[in-house]
C-alpha positions in Angstrom: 34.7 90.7 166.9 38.3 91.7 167.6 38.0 91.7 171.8 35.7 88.4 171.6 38.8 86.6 169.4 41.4 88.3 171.5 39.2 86.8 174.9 39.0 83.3 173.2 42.3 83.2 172.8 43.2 84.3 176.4 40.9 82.0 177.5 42.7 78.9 175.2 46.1 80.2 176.5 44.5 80.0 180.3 43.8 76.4 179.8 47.4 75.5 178.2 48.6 77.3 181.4 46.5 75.0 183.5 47.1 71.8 181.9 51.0 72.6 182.3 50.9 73.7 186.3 51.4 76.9 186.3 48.0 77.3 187.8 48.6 80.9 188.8 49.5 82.4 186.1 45.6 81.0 184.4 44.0 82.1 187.0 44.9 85.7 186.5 44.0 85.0 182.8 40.8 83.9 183.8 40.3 86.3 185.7 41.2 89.0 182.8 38.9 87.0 180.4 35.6 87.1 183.3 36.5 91.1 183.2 35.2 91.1 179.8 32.8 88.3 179.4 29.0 89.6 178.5 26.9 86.8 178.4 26.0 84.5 181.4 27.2 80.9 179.8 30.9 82.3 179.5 31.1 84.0 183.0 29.5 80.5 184.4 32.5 78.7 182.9 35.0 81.4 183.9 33.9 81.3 187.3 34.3 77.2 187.4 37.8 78.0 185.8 39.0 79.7 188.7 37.6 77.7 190.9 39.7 74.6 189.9 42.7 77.0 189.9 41.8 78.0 193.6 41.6 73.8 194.3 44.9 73.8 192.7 46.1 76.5 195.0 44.7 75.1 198.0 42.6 77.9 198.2 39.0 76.4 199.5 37.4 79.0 200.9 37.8 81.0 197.5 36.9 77.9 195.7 33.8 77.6 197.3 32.8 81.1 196.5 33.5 80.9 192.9 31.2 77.4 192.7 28.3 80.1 195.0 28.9 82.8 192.2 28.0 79.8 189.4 25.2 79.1 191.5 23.5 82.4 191.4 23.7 82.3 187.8 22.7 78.9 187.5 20.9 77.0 191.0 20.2 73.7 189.1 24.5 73.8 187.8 25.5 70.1 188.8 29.3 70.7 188.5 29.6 74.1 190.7 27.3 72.2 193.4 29.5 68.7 193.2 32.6 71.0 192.9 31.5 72.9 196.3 30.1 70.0 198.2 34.1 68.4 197.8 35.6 71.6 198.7 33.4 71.7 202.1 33.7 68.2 203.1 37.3 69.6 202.8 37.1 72.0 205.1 34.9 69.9 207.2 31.8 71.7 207.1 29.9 68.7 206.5 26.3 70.1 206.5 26.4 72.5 204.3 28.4 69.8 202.1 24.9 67.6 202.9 23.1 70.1 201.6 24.4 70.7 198.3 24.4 66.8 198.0 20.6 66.6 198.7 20.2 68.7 195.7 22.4 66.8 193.6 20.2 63.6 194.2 16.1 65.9 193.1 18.5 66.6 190.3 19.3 63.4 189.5 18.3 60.4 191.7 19.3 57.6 190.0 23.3 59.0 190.0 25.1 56.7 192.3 27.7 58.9 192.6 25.8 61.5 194.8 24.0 58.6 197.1 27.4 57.0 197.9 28.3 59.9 198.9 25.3 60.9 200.3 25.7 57.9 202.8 29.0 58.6 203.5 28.3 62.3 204.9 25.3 60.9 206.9 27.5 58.5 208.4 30.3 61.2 209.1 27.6 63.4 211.2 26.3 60.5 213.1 30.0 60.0 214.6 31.5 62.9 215.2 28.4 66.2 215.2 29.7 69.6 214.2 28.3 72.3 216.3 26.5 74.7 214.7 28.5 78.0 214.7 32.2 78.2 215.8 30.7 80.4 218.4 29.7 76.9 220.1 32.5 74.9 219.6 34.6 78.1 221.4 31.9 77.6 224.3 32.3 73.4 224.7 36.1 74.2 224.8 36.2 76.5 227.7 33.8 74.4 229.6 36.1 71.2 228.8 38.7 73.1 230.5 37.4 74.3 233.2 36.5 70.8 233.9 38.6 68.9 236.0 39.9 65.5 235.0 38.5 62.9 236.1 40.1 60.8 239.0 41.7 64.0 240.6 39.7 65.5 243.7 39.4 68.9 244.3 41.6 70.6 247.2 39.6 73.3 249.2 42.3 75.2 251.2 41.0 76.8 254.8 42.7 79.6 255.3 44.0 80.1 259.3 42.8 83.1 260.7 44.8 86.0 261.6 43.1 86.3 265.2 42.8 83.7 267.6 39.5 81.7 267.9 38.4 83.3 271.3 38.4 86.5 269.9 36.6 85.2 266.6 34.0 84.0 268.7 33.3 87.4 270.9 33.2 89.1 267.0 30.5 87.1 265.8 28.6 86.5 269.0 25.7 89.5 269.4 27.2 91.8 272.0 24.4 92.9 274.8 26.6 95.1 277.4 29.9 97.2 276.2 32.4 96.5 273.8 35.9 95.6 275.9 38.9 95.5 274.1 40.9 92.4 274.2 44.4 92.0 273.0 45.1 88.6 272.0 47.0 86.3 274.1 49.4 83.6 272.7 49.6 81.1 274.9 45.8 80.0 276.6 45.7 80.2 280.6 45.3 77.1 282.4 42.3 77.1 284.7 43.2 75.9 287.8 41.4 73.2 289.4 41.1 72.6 293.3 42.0 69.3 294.1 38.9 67.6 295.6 41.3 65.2 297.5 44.4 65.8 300.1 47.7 65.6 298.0 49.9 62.4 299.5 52.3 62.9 302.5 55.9 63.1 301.2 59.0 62.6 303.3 58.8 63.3 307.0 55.0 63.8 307.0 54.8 59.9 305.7 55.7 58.2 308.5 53.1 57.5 311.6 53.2 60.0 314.4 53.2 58.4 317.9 50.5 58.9 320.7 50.9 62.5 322.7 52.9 63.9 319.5 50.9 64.6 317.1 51.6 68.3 317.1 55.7 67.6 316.5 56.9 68.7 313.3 59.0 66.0 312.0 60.2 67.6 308.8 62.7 69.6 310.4 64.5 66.7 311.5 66.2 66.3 307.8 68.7 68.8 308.7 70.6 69.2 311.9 72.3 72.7 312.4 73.2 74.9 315.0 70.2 76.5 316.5 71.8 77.8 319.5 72.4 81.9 319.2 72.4 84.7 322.1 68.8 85.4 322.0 68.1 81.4 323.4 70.5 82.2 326.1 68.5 85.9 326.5 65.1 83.7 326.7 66.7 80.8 329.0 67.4 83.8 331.6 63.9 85.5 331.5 62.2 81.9 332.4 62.3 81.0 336.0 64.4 79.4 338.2 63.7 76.6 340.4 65.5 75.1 342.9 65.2 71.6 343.9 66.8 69.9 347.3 67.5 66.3 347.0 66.7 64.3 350.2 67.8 60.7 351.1 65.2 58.4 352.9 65.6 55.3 354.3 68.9 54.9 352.9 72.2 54.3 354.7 75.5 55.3 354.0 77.3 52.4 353.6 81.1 52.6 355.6 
């Protein structure tokens, strides 16, 4: 009788604690109290005690687990499953919240509490549809960035190769005879064409030969120099000498 008086009044000092703000400090005497609670009614309201000290404390994960414990204890316990379906439409895990709501409204259908808000989470997953696991949601990031935006076209860079294209070309083409080895020339040799028509006269060769002259050369004529040298006198001797006698006829000398 001692211990149960001595855990009642824990328990009334817990609430004063609670009521003032000091939501901390009840929660550790609420947790002393569900140490050494027997029976399952007290630990059902222990449990809901420190789950409104864990709301307090912004603790929702916590609180959530405190309104599960309740529900093992008691599945049909209208406050832990109102108390959780808050806490996870806080932390956004609107299913599960839908869930809990569902069961609210077989316990009691006529409450218009739970179909307003019943509505309200339906209307919440028809906008914006939580993936399943966070697994997903992970997965749908990485492929939204990997995506590129839209309006900006993608650049493909060609990348020169380090040998010219001639020699590309003997690489990949099938070889049938032996293998030469060919060292890559930088500048490409100009094939030379013969001209299929006679280039133009220029200069000297322009201008008309006359009759019985065709075979002069008239392009030396641009330069006059001094031709004469010892070896045109040495030919003007070797060539043979005539001699010519001048004769007058019919003509008289005139005194």
């Amino acid at each position: 009788m001692a211990g149960a008086a001595a855990g009642a009044e824990a328990v009334e000092r817990a609430h004063g604690l609670y009521r003032g703000g000091r939501h901390r400090e009840a929660l550790e005497l609420y947790s002393a109290a569900l140490a050494a609670a027997r029976g399952p009614a007290q630990r059902i309201a222990l449990h809901s005690n420190r789950a409104a000290c864990y709301l307090k404390l912004h603790d929702f994960h916590k609180a959530a687990q405190e309104c599960t414990s309740v529900l093992e204890l008691d599945t049909e316990h209208a406050g832990a499953l109102m108390l959780r379906a808050q806490t996870l439409v806080t932390l956004k895990d609107y299913q599960s919240a839908l869930f809990d709501v569902n069961r609210l409204i077989e316990i009691n259908p006529s409450y218009e509490v739970y179909q307003n808000l019943q509505a309200r989470l339906k209307t919440q997953l028809s906008l914006a549809p939580i993936p399943e696991c966070e697994e997903e949601s992970l997965c749908l990031e990485e492929e939204k960035e990997e995506l590129p935006p839209k309006g900006q076209k993608t650049q493909t860079s060609i990348a020169k190769p380090d040998k010219p294209a001639t020699e590309l070309a003997l690489m990949n083409k099938p070889s049938t005879g032996p293998i030469l080895d060919r060292k890559p020339t930088t500048e490409p040799q100009k094939a030379e064409v013969p001209s299929a028509l006679p280039s133009k006269p220029q200069g000297w060769e322009a201008i008309p030969k006359p009759k019985g002259h065709s075979g002069l050369d008239y392009s030396k004529w641009d330069k006059v120099e001094d031709d004469s040298s010892e070896d045109d006198d040495d030919e003007e001797d070797e060539l043979p000498q005539y001699k010519f006698k001048v004769r007058t006829v019919g003509v008289r000398s005139v005194k």
